[in-house]
C-alpha positions, -999 to +999 in steps of 0.1 A: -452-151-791-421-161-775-397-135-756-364-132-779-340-143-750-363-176-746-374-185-782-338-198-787-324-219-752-286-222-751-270-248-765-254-281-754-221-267-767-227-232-750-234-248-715-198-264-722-183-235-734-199-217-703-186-248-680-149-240-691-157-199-679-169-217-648-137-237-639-110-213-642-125-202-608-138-235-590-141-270-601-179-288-602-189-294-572-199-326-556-235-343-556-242-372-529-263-398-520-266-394-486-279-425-469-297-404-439-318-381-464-332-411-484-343-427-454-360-397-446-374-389-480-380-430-483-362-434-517-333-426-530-322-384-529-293-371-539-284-336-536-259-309-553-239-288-534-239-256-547-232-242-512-194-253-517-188-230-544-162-199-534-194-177-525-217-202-507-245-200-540-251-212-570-253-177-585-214-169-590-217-198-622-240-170-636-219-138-630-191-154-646-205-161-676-221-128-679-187-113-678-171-132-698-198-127-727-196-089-722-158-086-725-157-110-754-176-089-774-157-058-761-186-045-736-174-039-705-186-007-685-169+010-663-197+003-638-225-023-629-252-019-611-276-046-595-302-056-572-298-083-549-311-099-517-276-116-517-259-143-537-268-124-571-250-094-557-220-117-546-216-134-583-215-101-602-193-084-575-169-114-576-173-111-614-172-071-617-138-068-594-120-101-617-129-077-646-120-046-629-156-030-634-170-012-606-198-026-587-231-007-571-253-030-550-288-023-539-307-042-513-337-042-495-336-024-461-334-053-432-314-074-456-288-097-442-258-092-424-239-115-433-247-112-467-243-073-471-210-084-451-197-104-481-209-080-510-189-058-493-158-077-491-158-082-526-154-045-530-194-040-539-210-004-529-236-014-515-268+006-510-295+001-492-332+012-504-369-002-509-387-027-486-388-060-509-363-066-536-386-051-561-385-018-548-347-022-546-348-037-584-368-005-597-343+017-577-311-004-594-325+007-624-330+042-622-295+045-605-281+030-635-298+054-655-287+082-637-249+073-636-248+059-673-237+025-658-253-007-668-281-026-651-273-060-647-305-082-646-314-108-619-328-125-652-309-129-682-298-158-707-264-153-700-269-155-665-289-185-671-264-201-694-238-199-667-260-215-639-266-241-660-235-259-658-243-269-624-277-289-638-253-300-664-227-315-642-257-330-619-277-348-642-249-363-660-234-375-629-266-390-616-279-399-654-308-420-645-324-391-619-364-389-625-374-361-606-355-331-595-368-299-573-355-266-577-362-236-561-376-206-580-367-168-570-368-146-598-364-180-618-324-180-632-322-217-612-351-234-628-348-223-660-312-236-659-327-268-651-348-266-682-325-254-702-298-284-694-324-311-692-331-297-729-299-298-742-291-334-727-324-343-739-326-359-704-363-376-692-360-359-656-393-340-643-385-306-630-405-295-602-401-258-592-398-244-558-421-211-546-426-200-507-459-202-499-454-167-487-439-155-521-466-163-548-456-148-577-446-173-601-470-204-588-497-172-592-483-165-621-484-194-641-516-203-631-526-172-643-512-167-678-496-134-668-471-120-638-488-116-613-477-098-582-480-113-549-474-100-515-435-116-497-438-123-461-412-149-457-388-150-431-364-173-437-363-176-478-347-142-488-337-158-521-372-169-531-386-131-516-398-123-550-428-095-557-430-099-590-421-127-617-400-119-646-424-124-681-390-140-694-388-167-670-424-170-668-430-180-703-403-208-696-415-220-666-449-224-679-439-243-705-414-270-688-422-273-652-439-304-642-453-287-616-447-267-586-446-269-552-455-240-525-431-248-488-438-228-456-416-214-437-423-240-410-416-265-438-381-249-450-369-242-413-380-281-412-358-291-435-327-266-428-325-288-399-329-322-416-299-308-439-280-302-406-287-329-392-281-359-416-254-339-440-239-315-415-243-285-446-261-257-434-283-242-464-299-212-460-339-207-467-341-211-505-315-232-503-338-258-480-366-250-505-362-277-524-358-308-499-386-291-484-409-293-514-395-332-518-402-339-485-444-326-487-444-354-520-430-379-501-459-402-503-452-397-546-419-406-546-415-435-535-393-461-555-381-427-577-347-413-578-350-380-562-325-348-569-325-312-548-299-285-547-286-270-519-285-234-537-267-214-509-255-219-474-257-176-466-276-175-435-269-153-409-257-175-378-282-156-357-309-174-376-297-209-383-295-210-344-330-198-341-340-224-369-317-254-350-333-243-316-367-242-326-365-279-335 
């Protein structure tokens, strides 16, 4: 039987209506051809730059949209609280302070820096507890419980509704696109993907992104069922993800043409091809997806290729490690 928030995908109209949300804080950003990367990938790949919004990550499009729906209904707490291992906890507390809500955090311990940096800046209280993000998620929860405040989901059709546009803008900039990879963490990303490709009725095969050292959802859908799988990544924080959510599961399953698994040798492979022939610095997950392009080379050929560049938030201890190493 099909989950409530997935039986019913948002439509064309919403992903507008959540585009307008989007623009009152930062206008599309840009997609490019870029001449090095095709000669690299041997056909044509063009990549979105969701590292040029105002928080460096695709996320914020989400946050915002979330918001919005909650005040337009007249919901808005007086507090949030979320789990994060970054770029989620930047959208909501970008979102939270425009709506004057107050914002609780919680990360993993070790998390990064730079990250925890920016939460903070945005006037987030940011606590740090659990091991992996799903420890920090099943803390989020019971902290919201506690204080009466609400849990905001890493997973949610609003949230996907919002992240949307960005798939929106891409594939009707680049309408004749064929195959486009996107990474999957606790899956808001790649179900956006389906869920525009669905409401432009667009032809383009959507290939989903997993670390091969963060199983869940490839597990997962080969499964049936979620399926935990044990993280170990390094470098892809945002794709760090124990457990899949059933939501985004059941969507996945049903839309992905396939997906790909990238090592971290692989994504710190292409964090450096990014560098080198686009001078954008994208984080792990946000490599993911070149990455996963670059392993089906040999299957692309003559195709018109599409990635995102989710997020550029890597500490600049590790992008040197990752630029060194090559």
């Amino acid at each position: 039987m099909a989950h409530p928030e997935t039986a019913a995908l948002p439509t064309l109209a919403q992903i507008e209506a959540a585009a307008s949300v989007v623009y009152r804080e930062f206008p599309p950003t840009p997609q490019y051809r870029w001449a090095l990367l095709s000669e690299r990938l041997g056909t044509d790949c063009w990549v979105k730059h969701e590292n040029h919004t105002p928080v460096g990550a695709f996320k914020i499009r989400g946050g915002l949209t979330y918001f919005h729906e909650l005040a337009r209904q007249g919901e808005l707490p007086k507090e949030v609280v979320s789990a994060t291992r970054g770029n989620h906890g930047q959208s909501i507390g970008w979102a939270a302070r425009a709506h004057g809500v107050g914002c609780t955090i919680v990360v993993p311990r070790g998390n990064s820096a730079e990250k925890n940096a920016a939460m903070r800046a945005l006037g987030v209280q940011l606590i740090e507890h659990g091991d992996d993000f799903t420890e920090s998620a099943d803390y989020a929860r019971q902290l919201a419980a506690e204080r009466g405040a609400l849990m905001v989901p890493s997973f949610h059709m609003d949230l996907v509704r919002g992240v949307a546009t960005y798939w929106w803008e891409f594939l009707r900039a680049v309408p004749d696109l064929e195959v486009a990879y996107v990474p999957i963490g606790l899956g808001s990303g790649a179900c956006a993907a389906i869920v525009a490709r669905q409401a432009l009725n667009h032809p383009v095969r959507i290939v989903g992104v997993v670390s091969a050292h963060a199983r869940t959802y490839a597990d997962s859908i080969a499964a049936g069922r979620v399926v935990e799988a044990a993280v170990s990544t390094r470098l892809a924080d945002g794709m760090a993800v124990r457990r899949a959510d059933e939501r985004a599961l059941e969507l996945l399953a049903r839309h992905l043409d396939h997906v790909v698994a990238v090592t971290d040798e692989e994504v710190a492979a292409s964090m450096r091809a990014l560098y080198e022939d686009t001078h954008n610095l994208a984080e792990g997950a946000g490599a993911a997806a070149f990455a996963a392009a670059l392993q089906e080379r040999s299957q692309l050929a003559g195709r018109r290729v599409g990635v995102v560049v989710t997020g550029a938030n890597v500490d600049a201890s590790l992008m040197s490690a990752v630029l060194n190493e090559g």
